[in-house]
C-alpha distance (Angstrom), angle and dihedral (degrees) to the residues before:
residue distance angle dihedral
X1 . . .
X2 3.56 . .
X3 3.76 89.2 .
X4 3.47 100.8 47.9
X5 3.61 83.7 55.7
X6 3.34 100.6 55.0
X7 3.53 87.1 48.4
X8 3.84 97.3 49.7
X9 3.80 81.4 53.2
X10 3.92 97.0 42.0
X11 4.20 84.5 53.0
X12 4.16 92.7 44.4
X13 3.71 83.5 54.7
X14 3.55 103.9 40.8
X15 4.49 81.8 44.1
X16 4.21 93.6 51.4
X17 4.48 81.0 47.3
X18 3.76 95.0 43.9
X19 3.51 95.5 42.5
X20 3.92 103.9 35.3
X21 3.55 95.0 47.1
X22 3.54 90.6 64.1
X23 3.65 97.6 39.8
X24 3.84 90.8 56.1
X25 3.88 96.2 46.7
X26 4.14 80.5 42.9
X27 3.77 85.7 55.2
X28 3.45 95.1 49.2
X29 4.02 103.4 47.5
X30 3.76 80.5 49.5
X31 3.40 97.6 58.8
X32 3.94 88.3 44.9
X33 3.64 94.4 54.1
X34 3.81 87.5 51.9
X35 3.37 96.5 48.9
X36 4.10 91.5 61.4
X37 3.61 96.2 36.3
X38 3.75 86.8 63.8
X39 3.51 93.1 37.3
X40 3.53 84.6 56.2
X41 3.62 101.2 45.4
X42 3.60 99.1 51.5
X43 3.65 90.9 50.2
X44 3.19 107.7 56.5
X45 3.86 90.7 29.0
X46 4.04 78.3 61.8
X47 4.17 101.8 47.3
X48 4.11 87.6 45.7
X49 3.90 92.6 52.7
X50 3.91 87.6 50.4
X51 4.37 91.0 45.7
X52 4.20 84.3 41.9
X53 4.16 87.3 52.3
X54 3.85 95.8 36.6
X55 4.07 90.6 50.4
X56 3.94 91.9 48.5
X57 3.96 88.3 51.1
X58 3.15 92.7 47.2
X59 3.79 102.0 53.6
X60 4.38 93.7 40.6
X61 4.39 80.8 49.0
X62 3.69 85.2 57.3
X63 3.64 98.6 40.5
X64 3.87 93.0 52.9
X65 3.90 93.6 40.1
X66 4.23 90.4 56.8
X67 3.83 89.2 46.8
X68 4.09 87.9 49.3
X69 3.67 93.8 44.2
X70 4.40 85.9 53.4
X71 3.88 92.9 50.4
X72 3.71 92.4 -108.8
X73 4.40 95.1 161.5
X74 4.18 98.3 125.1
X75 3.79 146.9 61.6
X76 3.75 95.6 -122.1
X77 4.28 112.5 133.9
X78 3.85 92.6 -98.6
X79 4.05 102.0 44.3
X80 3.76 85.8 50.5
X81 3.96 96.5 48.5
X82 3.95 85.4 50.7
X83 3.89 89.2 49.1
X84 3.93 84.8 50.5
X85 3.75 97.0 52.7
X86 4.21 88.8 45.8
X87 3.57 94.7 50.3
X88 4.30 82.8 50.1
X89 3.67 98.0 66.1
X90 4.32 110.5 42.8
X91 3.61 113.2 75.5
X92 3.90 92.2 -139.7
X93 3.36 98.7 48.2
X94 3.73 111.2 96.8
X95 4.39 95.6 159.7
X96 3.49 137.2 9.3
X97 3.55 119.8 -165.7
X98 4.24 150.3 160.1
X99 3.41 120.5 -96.3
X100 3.76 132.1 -160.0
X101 3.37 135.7 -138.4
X102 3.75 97.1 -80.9
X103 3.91 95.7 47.7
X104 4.10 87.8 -100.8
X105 3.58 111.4 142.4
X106 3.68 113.5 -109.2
X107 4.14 111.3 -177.1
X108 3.67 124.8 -19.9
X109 3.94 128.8 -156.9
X110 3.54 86.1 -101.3
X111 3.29 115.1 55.2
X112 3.40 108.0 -147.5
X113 3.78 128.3 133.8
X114 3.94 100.6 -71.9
X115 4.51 87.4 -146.1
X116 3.90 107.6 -169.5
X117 3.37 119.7 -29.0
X118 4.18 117.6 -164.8
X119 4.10 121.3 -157.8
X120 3.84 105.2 -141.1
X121 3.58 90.5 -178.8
X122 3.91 145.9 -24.3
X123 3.81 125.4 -156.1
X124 4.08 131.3 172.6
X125 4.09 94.9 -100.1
X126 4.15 117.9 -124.8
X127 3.35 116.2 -140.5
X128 3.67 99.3 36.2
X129 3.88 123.7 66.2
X130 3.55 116.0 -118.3
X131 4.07 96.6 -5.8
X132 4.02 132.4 125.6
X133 3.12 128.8 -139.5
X134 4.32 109.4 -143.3
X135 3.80 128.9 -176.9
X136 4.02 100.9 -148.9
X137 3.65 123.4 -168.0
X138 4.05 117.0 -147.8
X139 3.64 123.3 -138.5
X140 4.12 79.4 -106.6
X141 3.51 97.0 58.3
X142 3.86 95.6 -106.5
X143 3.74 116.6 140.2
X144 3.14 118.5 -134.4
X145 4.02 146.9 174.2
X146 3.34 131.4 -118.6
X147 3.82 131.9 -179.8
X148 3.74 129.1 -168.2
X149 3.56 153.6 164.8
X150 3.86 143.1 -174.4
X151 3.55 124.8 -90.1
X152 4.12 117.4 -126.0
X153 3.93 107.8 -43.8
X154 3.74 97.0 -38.8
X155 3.85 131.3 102.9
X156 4.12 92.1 -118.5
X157 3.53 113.7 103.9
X158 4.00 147.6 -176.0
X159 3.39 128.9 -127.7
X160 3.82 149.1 -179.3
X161 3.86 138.9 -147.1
X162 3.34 121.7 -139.6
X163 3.49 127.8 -179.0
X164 3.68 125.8 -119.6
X165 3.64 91.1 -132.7
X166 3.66 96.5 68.4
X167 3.53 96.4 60.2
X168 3.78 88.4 58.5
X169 3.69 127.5 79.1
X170 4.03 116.1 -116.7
X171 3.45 106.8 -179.7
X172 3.92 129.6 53.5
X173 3.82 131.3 -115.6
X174 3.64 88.0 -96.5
X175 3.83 88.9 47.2
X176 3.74 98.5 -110.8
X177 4.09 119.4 123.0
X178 3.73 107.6 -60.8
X179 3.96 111.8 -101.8
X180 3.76 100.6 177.2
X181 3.87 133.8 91.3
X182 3.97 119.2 -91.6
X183 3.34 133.6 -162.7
X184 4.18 135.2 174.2
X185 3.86 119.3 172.4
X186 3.80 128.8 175.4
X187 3.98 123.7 -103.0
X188 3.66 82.7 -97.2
X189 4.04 93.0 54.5
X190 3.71 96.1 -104.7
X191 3.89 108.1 145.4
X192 3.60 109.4 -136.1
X193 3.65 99.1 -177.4
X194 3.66 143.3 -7.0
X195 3.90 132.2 -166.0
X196 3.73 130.2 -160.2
X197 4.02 129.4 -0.5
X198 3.69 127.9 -70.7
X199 3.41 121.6 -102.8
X200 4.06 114.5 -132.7
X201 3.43 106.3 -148.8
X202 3.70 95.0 -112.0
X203 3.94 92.8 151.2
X204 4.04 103.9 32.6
X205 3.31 131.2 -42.6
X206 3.81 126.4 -45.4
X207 3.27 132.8 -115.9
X208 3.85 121.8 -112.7
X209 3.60 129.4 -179.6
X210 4.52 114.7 179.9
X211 3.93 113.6 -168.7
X212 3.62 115.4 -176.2
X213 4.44 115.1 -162.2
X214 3.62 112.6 -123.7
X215 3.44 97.4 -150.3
X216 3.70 103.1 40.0
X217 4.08 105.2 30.4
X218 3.83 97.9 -128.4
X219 3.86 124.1 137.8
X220 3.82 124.9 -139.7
X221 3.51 121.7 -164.5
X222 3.60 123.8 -172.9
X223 3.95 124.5 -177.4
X224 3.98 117.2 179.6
X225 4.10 113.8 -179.7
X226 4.04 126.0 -106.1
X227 3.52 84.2 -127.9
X228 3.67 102.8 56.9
X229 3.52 89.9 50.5
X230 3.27 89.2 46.0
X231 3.56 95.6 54.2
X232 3.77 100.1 59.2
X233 3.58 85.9 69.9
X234 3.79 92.0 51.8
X235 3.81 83.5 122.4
X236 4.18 98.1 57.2
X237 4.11 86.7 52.2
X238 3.97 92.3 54.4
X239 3.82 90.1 45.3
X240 3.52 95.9 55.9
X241 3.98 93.7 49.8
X242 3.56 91.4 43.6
X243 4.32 91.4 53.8
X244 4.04 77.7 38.2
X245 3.54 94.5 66.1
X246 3.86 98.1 31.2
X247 3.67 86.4 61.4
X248 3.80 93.8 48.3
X249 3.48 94.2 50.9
X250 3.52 98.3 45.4
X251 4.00 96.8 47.3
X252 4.15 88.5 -144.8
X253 3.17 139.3 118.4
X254 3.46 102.4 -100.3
X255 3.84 117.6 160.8
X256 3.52 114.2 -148.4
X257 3.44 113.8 -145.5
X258 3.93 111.9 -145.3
X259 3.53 113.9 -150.3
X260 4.14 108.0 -133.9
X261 3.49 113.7 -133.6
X262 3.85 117.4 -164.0
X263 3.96 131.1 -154.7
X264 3.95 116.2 -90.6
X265 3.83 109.9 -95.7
X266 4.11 103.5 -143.2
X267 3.61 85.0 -163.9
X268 3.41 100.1 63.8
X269 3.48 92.8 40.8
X270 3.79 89.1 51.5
X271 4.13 90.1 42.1
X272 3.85 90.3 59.3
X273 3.41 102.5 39.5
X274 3.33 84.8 62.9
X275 3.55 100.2 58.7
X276 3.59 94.6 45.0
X277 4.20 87.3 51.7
X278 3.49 100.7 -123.2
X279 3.90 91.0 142.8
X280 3.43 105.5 94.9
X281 3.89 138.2 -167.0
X282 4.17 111.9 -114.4
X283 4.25 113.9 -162.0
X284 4.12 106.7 -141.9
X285 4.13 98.4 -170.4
X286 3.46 116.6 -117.3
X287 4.05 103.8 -144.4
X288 3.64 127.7 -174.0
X289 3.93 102.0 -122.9
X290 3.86 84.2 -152.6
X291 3.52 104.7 54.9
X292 3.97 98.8 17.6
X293 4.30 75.2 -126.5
X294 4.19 110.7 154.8
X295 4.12 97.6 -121.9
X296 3.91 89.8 179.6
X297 3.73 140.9 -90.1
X298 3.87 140.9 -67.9
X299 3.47 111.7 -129.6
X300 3.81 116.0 -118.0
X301 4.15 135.4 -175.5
X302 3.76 122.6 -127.4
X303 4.02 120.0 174.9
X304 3.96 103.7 -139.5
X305 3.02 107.1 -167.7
X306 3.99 132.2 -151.6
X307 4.17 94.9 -94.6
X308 3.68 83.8 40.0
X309 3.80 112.5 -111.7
X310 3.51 122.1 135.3
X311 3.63 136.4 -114.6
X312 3.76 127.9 -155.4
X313 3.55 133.1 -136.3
X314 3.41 102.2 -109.2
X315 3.78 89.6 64.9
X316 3.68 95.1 63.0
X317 3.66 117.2 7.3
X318 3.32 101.2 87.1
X319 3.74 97.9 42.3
X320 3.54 79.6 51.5
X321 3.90 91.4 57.5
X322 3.87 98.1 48.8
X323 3.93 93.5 46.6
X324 3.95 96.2 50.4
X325 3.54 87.4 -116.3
X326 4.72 92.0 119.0
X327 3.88 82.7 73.7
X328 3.99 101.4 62.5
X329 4.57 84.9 35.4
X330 3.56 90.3 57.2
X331 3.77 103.4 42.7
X332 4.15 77.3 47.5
X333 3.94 104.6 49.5
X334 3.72 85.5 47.9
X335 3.66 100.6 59.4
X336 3.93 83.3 46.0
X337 3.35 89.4 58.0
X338 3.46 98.9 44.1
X339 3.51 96.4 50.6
X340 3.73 99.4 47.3
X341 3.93 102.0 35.4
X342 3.93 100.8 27.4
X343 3.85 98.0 86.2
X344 3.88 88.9 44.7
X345 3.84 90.0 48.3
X346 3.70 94.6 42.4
X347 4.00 84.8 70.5
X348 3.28 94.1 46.0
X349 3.92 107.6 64.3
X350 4.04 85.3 165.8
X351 4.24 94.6 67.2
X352 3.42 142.4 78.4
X353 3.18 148.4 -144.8
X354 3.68 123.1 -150.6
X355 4.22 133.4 -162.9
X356 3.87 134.1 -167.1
X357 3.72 106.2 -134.5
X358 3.41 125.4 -166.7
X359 3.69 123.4 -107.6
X360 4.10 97.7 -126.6
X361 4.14 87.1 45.5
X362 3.83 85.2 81.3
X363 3.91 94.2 52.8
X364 3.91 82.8 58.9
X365 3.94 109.8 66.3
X366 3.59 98.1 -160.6
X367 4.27 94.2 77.5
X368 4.19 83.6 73.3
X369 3.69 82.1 56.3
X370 3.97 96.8 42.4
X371 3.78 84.8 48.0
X372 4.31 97.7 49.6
X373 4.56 91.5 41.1
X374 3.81 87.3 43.3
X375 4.05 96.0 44.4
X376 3.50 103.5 27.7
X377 3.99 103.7 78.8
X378 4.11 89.6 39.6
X379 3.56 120.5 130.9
X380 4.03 88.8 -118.5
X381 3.82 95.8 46.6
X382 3.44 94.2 109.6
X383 3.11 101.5 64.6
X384 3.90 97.1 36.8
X385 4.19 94.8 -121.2
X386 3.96 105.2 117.0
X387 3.92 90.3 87.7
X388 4.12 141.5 -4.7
């Protein structure tokens, strides 16, 4: 009897070693692989936050610089019908308007009641000659940008809102709904928006990622909680207690193998959906408010993909920008286009169709190429209608 005890304890002993050994050097990989995975998350959460903010400036810069180059600096009938077809076109955009000497707002291209309007803050705007930058509360308590400049010589101005929304991030890495903390201030530290709540480092430290853009001066900070991370992985930590205590009962020397489990790349998920054409082109109607009329379609990107939900742009444009990636999508979306819509635009000399092009696609001369062997053989190249 003796024996068999010693042996019942010599096998709970050798059990706890066999099975705690593993369980600690479990614990600690797991902890590891957290560790980059938020690492990870937060930075590139961070650098696509800066390319969402940079691309929205850059299309309200060029909106306002078009309408400065035409004159537009007064509330007459025609100025405010060409303010109404600018604000039409850029996705940011939401108003344009003319501004006075004193920053008040004097007409906008809608012309609704303007209500009170409250200046946060003003500052001269980096990356953009001549330009503010203004926080602007709405009578609803919505906070929202607005950038402007002066017309010619005179103290008249144009200006357009912005909201703070669009300079956030709303969908996640892995293109679900964002769940992490986000945070862009001006050069000067004013915050112009913020999305989600804080985490407080109740269990471990957080993890923080700050991005500043080079071009435009703003700061993005993004701070996603050890514990969130941690609980996607809710499923490794209940494996490894479950071999744990299979291994004590049993007293053997059972190796438990531990499946790894590596982050999501969004690259490679972006790289093969592109092979497999799930990108696909989207036709927003462009309608003459005048006339009610159909002038066309712009030409927008959704990711379908296989089980059929949809992706927006925003989750993978401008990854898609930094990794090269815009080049092979746009020389794809228009053959789409041209193959679906040419015949129907070919009798229709009167409409148009209308793409987004990436800024860095003009730096590369081959897109006026892509655009002449892609658009030259269509069944409205006659007539010069299957794109503008």
């Amino acid at each position: 009897m003796r024996v068999v005890s010693r042996r019942n304890i010599v096998a709970v002993v050798v059990g706890v070693l066999l099975a705690g050994i593993p369980f600690y050097a479990f614990n600690y990989w797991l902890d590891g692989l957290i560790d980059r995975q938020g690492e990870v998350e937060v930075g590139t959460a961070a650098k696509r936050a800066i390319a969402l903010a940079e691309a929205g400036v850059r299309d309200t810069v060029g909106t306002l610089d078009n309408l400065a180059s035409r004159g537009v600096n007064s509330c007459q009938p025609g100025q405010i019908e060409a303010m109404r077809y600018a604000a039409f076109s850029p996705i940011p955009v939401k108003e344009v308007a003319v501004v006075g000497p004193d920053a008040e707002t004097l007409c906008t291209d809608l012309g609704l009641p303007l209500g009170e309007r409250r200046m946060l803050s003003s500052e001269l705007f980096v990356g953009a000659a001549g330009y503010w930058l203004d926080i602007i509360a709405l009578p609803t308590g919505e906070r929202i940008v607005r950038l402007r400049r002066q017309v010619g010589s005179g103290p008249i101005g144009i200006a357009a809102l912005v909201p703070a929304t669009l300079f956030l991030p709303q969908v996640s890495t892995q293109g679900g709904p964002f769940s992490a903390f986000a945070r862009i201030m001006t050069r000067q530290g004013t915050i112009i928006g913020e999305v989600g709540g804080k985490p407080r480092g109740e269990t471990g430290p957080d993890f923080v990622a700050v991005t500043k853009s080079e071009k435009f001066g703003f700061d993005v900070e993004i701070v996603t909680s050890r514990a969130r991370i941690a609980a996607q992985h809710a499923d490794l930590k209940w494996f490894g207690l479950l071999g744990a205590g299979i291994m004590l009962i049993a007293a053997t020397g059972i190796v438990v193998l531990i499946p790894r489990r590596t982050s999501r790349n969004p690259m490679a998920d972006i790289e093969h959906a592109l092979e497999a054409g799930e990108f696909i082109p989207y036709y927003q109607p462009i309608v003459d408010i005048r006339t009610g009329r159909l002038r066309g379609a712009e030409v927008l990107v959704r990711w379908r993909k296989p089980d059929g939900s949809l992706v927006l742009p925003g989750a993978f444009i401008p990854l898609m920008e930094s990794s090269g990636l815009i080049h092979p999508l746009t020389r794809d979306l228009m053959q789409k286009v041209c193959d679906e819509a040419g015949p129907s635009i070919g009798r229709r000399s009167d409409l148009r169709i209308a793409f987004n092009f990436a800024g860095k696609l003009f730096s590369e001369p081959t897109i006026v190429k892509d655009v002449r062997d892609i658009f030259a053989n269509s069944p409205s190249s006659s007539r010069k209608s299957c794109w503008k």
